[in-house]
PLY file of the C-alpha trace (Angstrom):
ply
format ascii 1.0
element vertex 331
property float x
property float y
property float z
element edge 330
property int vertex1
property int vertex2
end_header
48.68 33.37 173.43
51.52 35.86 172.52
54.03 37.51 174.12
52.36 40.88 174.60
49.46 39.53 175.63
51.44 37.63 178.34
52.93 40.43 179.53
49.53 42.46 180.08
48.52 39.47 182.13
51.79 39.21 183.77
50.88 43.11 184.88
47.25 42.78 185.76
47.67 39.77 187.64
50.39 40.61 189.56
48.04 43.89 190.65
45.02 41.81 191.74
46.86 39.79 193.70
48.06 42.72 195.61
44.76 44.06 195.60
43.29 40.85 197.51
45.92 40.13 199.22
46.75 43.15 201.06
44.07 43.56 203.22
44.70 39.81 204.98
48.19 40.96 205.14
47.22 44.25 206.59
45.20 42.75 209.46
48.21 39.83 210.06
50.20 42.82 210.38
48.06 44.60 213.05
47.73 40.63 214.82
51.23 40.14 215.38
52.71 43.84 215.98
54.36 44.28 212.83
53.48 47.81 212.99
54.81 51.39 212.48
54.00 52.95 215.60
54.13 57.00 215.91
57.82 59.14 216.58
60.06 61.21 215.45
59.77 62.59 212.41
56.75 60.56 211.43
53.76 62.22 210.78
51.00 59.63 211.69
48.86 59.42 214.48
48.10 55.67 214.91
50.18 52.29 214.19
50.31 51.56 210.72
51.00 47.99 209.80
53.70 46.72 207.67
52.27 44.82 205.09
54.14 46.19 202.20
56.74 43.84 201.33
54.51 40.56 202.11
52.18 41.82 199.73
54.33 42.15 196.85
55.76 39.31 197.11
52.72 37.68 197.24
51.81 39.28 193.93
55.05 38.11 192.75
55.05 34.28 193.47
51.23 33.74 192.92
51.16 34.63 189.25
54.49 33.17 189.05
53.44 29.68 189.93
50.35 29.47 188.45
51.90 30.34 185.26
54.77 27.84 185.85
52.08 24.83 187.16
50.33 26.00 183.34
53.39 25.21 181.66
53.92 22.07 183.32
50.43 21.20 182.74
50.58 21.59 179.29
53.73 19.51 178.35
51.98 16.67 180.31
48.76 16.50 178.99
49.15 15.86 175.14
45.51 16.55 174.01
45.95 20.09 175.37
46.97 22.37 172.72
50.55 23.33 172.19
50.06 24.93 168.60
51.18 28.45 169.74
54.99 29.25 170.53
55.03 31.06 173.62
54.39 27.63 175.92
57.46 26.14 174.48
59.23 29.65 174.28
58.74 29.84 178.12
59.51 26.50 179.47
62.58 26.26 177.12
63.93 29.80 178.99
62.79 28.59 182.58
64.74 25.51 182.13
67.56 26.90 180.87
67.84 30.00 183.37
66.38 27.96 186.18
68.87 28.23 188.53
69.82 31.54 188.30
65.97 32.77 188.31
66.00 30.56 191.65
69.02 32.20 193.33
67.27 35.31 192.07
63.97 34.75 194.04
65.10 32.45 196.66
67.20 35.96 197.35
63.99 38.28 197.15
62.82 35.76 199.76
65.51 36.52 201.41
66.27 40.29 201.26
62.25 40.64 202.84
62.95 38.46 205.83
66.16 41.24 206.23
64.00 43.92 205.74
61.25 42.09 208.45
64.00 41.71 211.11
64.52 45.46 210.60
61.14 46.29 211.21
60.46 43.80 214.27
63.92 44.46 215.81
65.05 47.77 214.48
68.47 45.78 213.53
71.72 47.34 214.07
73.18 48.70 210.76
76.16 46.53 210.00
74.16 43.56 211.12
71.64 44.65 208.37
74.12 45.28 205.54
75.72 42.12 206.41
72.56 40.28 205.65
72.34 42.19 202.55
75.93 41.40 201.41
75.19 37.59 201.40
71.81 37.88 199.87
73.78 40.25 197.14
76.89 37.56 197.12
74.39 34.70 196.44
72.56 36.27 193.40
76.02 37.27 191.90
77.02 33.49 192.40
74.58 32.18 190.42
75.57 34.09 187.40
73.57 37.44 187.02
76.72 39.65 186.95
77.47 43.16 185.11
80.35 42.73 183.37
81.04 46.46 182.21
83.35 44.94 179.48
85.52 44.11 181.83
86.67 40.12 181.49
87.45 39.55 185.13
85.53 37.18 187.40
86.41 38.85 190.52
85.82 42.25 189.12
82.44 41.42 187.53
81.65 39.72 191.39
82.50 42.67 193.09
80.78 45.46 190.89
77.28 43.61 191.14
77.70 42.96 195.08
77.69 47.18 195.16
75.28 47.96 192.64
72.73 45.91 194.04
73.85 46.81 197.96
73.55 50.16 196.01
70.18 50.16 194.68
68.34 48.62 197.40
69.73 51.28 199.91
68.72 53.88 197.50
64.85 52.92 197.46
65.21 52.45 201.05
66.24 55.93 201.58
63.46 57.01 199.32
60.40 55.26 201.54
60.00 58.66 203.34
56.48 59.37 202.00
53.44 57.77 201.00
53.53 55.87 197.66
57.03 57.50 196.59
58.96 54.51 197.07
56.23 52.40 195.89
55.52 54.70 192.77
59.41 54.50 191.83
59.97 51.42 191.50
56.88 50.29 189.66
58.03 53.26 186.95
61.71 51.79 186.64
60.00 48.06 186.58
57.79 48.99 183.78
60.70 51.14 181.96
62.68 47.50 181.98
59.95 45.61 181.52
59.72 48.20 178.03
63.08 47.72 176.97
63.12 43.98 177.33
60.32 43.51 175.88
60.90 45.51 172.90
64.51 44.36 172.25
66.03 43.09 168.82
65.98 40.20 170.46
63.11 39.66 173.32
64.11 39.07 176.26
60.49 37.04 177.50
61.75 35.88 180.82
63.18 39.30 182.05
59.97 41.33 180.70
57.45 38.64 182.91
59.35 39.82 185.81
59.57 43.13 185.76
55.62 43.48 184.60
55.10 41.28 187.39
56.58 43.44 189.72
55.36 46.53 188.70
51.99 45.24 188.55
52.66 44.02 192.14
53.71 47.65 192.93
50.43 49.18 191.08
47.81 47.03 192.78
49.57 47.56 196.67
49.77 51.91 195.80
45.69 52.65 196.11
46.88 51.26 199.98
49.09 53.41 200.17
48.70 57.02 198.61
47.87 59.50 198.82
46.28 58.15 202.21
48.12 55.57 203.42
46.31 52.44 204.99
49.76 50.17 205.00
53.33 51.03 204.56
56.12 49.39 202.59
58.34 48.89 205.73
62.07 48.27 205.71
60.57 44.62 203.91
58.71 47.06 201.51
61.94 49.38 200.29
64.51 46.43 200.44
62.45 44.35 198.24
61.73 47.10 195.63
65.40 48.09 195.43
66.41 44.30 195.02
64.52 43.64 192.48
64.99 46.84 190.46
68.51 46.01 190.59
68.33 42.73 189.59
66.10 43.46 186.74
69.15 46.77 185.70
71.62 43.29 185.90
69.58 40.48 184.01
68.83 43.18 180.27
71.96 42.70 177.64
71.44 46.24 177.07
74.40 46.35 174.37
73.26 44.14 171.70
73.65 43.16 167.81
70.81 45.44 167.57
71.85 48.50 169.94
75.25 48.21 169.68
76.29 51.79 171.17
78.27 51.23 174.36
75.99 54.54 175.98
73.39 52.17 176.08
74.64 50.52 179.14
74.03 53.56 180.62
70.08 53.04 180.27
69.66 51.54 183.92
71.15 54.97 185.75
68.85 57.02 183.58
65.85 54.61 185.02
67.22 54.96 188.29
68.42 58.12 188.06
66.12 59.69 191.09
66.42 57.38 193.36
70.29 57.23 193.01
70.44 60.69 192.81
68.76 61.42 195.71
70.77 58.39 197.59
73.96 60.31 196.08
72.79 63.60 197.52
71.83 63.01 201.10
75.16 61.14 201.92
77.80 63.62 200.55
75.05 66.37 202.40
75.35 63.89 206.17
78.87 63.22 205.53
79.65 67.13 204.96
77.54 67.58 208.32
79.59 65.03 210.25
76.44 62.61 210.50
76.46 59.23 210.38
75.08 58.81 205.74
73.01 55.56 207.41
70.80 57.94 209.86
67.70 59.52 208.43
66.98 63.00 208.10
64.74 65.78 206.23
67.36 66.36 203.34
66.25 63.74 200.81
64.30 65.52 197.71
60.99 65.09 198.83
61.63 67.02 201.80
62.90 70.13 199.99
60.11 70.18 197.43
57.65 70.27 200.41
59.31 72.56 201.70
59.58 74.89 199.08
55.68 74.97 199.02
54.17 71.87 197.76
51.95 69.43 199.95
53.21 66.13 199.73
51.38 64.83 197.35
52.21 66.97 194.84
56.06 66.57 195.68
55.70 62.33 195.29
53.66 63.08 192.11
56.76 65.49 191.07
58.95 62.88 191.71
57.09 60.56 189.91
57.37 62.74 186.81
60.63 63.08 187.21
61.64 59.62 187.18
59.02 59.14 184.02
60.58 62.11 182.26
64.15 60.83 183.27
63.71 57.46 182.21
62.34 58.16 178.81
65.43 59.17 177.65
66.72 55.83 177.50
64.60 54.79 175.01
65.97 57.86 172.40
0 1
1 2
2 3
3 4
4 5
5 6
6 7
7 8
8 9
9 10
10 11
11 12
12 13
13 14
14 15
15 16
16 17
17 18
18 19
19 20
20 21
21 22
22 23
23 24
24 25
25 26
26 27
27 28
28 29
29 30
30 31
31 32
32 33
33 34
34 35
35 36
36 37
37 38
38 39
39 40
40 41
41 42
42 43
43 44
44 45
45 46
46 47
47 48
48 49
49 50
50 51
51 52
52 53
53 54
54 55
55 56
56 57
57 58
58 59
59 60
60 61
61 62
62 63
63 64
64 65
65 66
66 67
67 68
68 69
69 70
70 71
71 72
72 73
73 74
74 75
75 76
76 77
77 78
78 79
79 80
80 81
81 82
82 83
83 84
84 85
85 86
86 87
87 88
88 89
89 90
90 91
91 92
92 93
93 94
94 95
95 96
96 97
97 98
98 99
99 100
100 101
101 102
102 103
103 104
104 105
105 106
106 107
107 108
108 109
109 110
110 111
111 112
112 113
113 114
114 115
115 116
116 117
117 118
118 119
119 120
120 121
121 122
122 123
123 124
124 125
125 126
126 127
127 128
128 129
129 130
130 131
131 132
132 133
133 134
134 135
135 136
136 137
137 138
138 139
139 140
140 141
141 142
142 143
143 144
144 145
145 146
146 147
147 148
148 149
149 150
150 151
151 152
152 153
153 154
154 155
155 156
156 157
157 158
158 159
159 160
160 161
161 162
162 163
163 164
164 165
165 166
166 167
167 168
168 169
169 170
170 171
171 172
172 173
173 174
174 175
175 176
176 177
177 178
178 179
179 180
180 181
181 182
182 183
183 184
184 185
185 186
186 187
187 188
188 189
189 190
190 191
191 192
192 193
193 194
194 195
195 196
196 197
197 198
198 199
199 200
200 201
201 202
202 203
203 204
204 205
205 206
206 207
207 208
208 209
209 210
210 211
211 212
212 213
213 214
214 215
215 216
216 217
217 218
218 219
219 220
220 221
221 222
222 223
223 224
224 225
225 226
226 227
227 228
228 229
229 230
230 231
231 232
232 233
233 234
234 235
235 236
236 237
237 238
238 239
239 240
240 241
241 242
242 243
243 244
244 245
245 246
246 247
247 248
248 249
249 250
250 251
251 252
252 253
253 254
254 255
255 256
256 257
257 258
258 259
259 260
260 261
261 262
262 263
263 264
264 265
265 266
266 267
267 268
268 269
269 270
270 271
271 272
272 273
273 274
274 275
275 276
276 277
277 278
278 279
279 280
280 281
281 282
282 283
283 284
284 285
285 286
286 287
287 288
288 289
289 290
290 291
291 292
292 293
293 294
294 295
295 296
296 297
297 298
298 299
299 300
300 301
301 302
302 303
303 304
304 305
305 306
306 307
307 308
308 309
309 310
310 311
311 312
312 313
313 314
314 315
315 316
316 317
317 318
318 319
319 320
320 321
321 322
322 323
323 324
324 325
325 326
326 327
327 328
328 329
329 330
């Protein structure tokens, strides 16, 4: 089997999974009062459960170890067939990234039981971006840093504790209406997915992911727009925004083969909307006095509805947007 053909699997697996697993996430939800219930500025009528984030990383880890028990498989039975490269291919770049991809989803793990406390407890912000500072600290201690050409430890440590405290904030911000969130970050997974994929040099390991998770993303949106029967939650929004910034971290973007430094650049312009908009509404509640952690109507979505357009032709806009935006990187 070849790469490409892995990485449509990858993609279509990851987005049944979702597909079945949602629903007995849904009604867990509903069971134990992990729930959404009806307020301020919310515009449904009835408690909508939480089942977001569990899903996707359902659709994550399923795939994920079945592929992994395949590999294994393999290499211990002899009289299966080995003839084709991408078996070796992978288990040579699990073993030899396997502790780093393990700090990487032992940390997803992580950043959705912060994002469940937050939806249970309604946590108290600096208790909540505590949590996310270790989770962050963790990932850059196993080794998937940005170095920005800079040959300092301690600087390359620091600068990938705020990009990714940075990113996941951002898609949290941008969970304000049905499927944007969800619809962002399975464009920017695919756009990575894209440019790993199609590097000088593949990058296999990074491209499974980010299918994976965009397929994840894909299979939980039909739940979720344009009539939503399950939200992404805080679990929902900080898992997106992890991963999306781990999978901006784990790309060599400036390589033998694209060897202009601009190209480093090509994870803002697939994240450019979401860190725009993150960008926006905090220099907008800071020039208002407001607290930049307390939610409001200001974020883009809000001002394309109300210039006119129902909302589900402002998250499609936004959806363009990003698509349109995120292009570019691959001129």
């Amino acid at each position: 089997m070849r790469l490409p053909v892995i990485y449509l699997a990858a993609f279509l697996s990851a987005a049944a999974t979702a597909l079945v697993a949602l629903p007995l996430w849904r009604k867990w939800c509903l069971r134990t009062g992990l729930v959404d219930d009806p307020g301020h500025r919310k515009i449904h009528d009835s408690a909508m459960p939480l089942a977001g984030g569990l899903t996707v990383m359902t659709a994550l880890l399923v795939p994920m170890a079945l592929a992994v028990a395949i590999i294994a498989l393999r290499h211990a039975v002899p009289l299966l067939p080995l003839d084709d490269v991408t078996t070796p291919l992978l288990a040579h770049g699990l073993q030899k990234r396997g502790l780093e991809l393990t700090a990487i989803f032992v940390g997803a793990i992580g950043m959705l039981l912060v994002g469940l406390w937050d939806d249970k407890k309604e946590a108290r912000p600096a208790a909540k971006f505590l949590c996310q500072f270790a989770v962050a600290a963790l990932v850059a201690a196993s080794g998937a840093r940005i170095t920005l050409f800079v040959p300092s430890p301690l600087f390359s440590f620091a600068v990938t504790i705020l990009w990714i405290l940075t990113v996941i904030n951002a898609f949290n911000f941008m969970d304000n209406m049905n499927g944007l969130c969800g619809g962002l970050g399975a464009i920017g997974a695919f756009y990575f997915g894209l440019s790993a994929a199609t590097a000088p040099v593949p990058q296999y390991l990074v491209a499974l992911i980010a299918f994976l998770t965009s397929g994840a993303l894909v299979g939980f949106l039909p739940n979720n727009f344009p009539r939503a029967k399950s939200f992404l939650g805080d679990s929902g929004s900080h898992l997106v925004g992890y991963l999306l910034a781990i999978l901006a971290i784990l790309p060599h973007f400036y390589t033998r083969g694209n060897t202009h430094a601009l190209a480093v650049l090509t994870p803002l312009l697939v994240l450019a909307v979401p860190l725009g908009d993150l960008v926006w509404v905090v220099i907008l509640r800071t020039r208002m006095g407001k607290p930049f952690y307390i939610g409001d109507n200001n974020h883009l979505s809000h001002r394309l509805v109300r210039l006119g357009l129902a909302r589900t032709s402002a998250v499609l806009v936004i959806w363009l947007l990003a698509l349109a935006i995120g292009a570019l990187a691959f001129l």
